[in-house]
C-alpha positions, 0 to 999 in steps of 0.5 A: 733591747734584744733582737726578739723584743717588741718596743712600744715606741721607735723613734727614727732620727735622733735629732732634736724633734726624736730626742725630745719624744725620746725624753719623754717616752722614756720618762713615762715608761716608755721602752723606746728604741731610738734609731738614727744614721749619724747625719745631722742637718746642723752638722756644719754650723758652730753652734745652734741658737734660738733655744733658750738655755741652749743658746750657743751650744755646739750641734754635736754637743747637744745631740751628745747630751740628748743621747745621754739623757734618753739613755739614761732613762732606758732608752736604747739607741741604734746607730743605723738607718732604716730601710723599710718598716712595715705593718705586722699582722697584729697591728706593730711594725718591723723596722728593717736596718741596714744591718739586716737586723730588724726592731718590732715597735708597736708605734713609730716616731719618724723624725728624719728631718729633711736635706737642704738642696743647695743651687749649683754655685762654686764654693757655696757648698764647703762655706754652708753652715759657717759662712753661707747661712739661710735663716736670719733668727739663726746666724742673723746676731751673729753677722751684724754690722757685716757686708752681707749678700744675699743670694737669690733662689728659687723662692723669690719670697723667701730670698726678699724676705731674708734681705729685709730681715737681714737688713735690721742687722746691718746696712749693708745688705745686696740681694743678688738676684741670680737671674730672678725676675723682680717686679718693679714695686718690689724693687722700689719696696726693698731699695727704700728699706736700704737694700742694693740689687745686684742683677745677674747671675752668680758664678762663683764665691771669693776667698780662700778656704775657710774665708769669704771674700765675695760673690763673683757675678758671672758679668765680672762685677764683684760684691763684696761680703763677709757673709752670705744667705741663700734660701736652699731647697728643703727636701723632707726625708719622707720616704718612709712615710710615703712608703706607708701610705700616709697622707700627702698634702696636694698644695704643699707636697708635704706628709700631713700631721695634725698639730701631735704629729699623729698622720693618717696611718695609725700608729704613724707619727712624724715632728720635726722638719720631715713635716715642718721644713721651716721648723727651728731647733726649738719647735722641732724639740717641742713638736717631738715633745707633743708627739710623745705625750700623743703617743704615749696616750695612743698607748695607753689606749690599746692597753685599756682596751686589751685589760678590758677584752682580757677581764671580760 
């Protein structure tokens, strides 16, 4: 790809939603420019489960792979991050990098993903992704037949929904409620499904670097575990969609995609978790899939169009 040249298609994020629409795009001759800043969500984790064929597979290696493959059809991959894209006045866009370069595209895939908020606790951040997990389907096989504790966050549904999830794994399930305020029906719902309530807030965890002791609360009681779940906060990397003007949902805060990815800025896609947060690698990776088929068509649309206008 040269400085002056106009892609059809780029791709910012180069994780698992952008690699799949990468394949795809590239495979349909596609010229695509993929775009990415070298920081992944699954950094941390050993290895990603949940996607069939791929189960097990470290993180790294799987977006090593992904490169490989999109590159190997034609693709080109930038490593750096977009600052701003904007609409030229034929209707493509300018992507404005870090480096002052600029790629033109005729459509754009955002696929930034999104940023886990994680609570003020000490030692949670360092153990994240290894020993403090968030989603049961992803790490719950993993610590089965562990003591395991969940620790409350802002989302009482989604931190009562990982102890019972978490309890099919193991017996031996204690939801810390960090100060959350439990009803007493939902207290009585989760203690009959064999999960032990600690109240309380959390101070800090237990254990050497590279262990997990526990969770030390702040009255001093400790709760022993070998591993641990909290529900962080997900922050979407929208910012680029905002800055275009897409449509924003007023109930959920999220950028509106349709079930394509396509927003409400022609010519603006964007799969994965910038749109989905609760999406897994597997779901990411299909919704880049659909993505690229809809744009490719959006694609041949313009074409058809311009050969007709052309002929006429």
């Amino acid at each position: 790809m040269t400085r002056t040249e106009i892609v059809d298609v780029a791709i910012v994020g180069a994780g698992a939603a952008g690699l799949s629409a990468g394949l795809v795009l590239t495979r349909a001759q596609a010229r695509v420019a993929m775009i990415d800043g070298g920081a992944p969500r699954n950094a941390p984790a050993a290895e990603i489960h949940g996607f069939i064929s791929r189960d097990g597979v470290a993180p790294q290696d799987f977006l090593r792979i992904g490169c490989q493959e999109v590159v190997g059809y034609g693709g080109s991959l930038v490593s750096d991050s977009v600052r701003e894209v904007f609409r030229r006045a034929d209707g493509a866009f300018d992507l404005r990098l870090g480096n002052g370069m600029t790629v033109a595209a005729r459509a754009v895939l955002i696929a930034t993903g999104l940023t886990d908020q994680l609570p003020s606790v000490p030692g949670l951040q360092d153990r994240w992704g290894i020993l403090v997990h968030h989603c049961p389907y992803c790490h719950g096989y993993e610590v089965r037949d562990q003591n395991i504790a969940v620790i409350a966050g802002g989302a009482k549904d989604v931190s009562m929904r990982q102890a019972g999830l978490l309890r099919r794994y193991t017996d031996r399930v204690s939801l810390l409620t960090n100060d959350l305020e439990l009803t007493r029906a939902e207290r009585q719902r989760l203690e009959a499904f064999g999960i032990v309530i600690v109240d309380g807030a959390v101070s800090h965890l237990l254990g050497a670097p590279g262990t997990l002791d526990g969770v030390e609360m702040t009255d001093g009681t400790t709760v022993t575990c070998e591993a641990a779940f909290v529900a962080p906060r997900p922050q979407p990397n929208d910012r680029l969609l905002r800055a275009l003007g897409c449509e924003v949902d007023a109930t959920s805060g999220l950028v509106i995609a349709d079930a394509f990815g396509q927003t409400s800025v022609a010519g603006v896609w964007a799969a994965g978790n910038v749109v989905t947060p609760v999406a897994q690698v597997i779901t990411a990776a299909g919704a880049g899939s659909a993505s690229a088929m809809a744009i490719n068509g959006w694609l041949l649309q313009l074409d058809l169009d311009a050969a007709t206008a052309t002929r006429r």
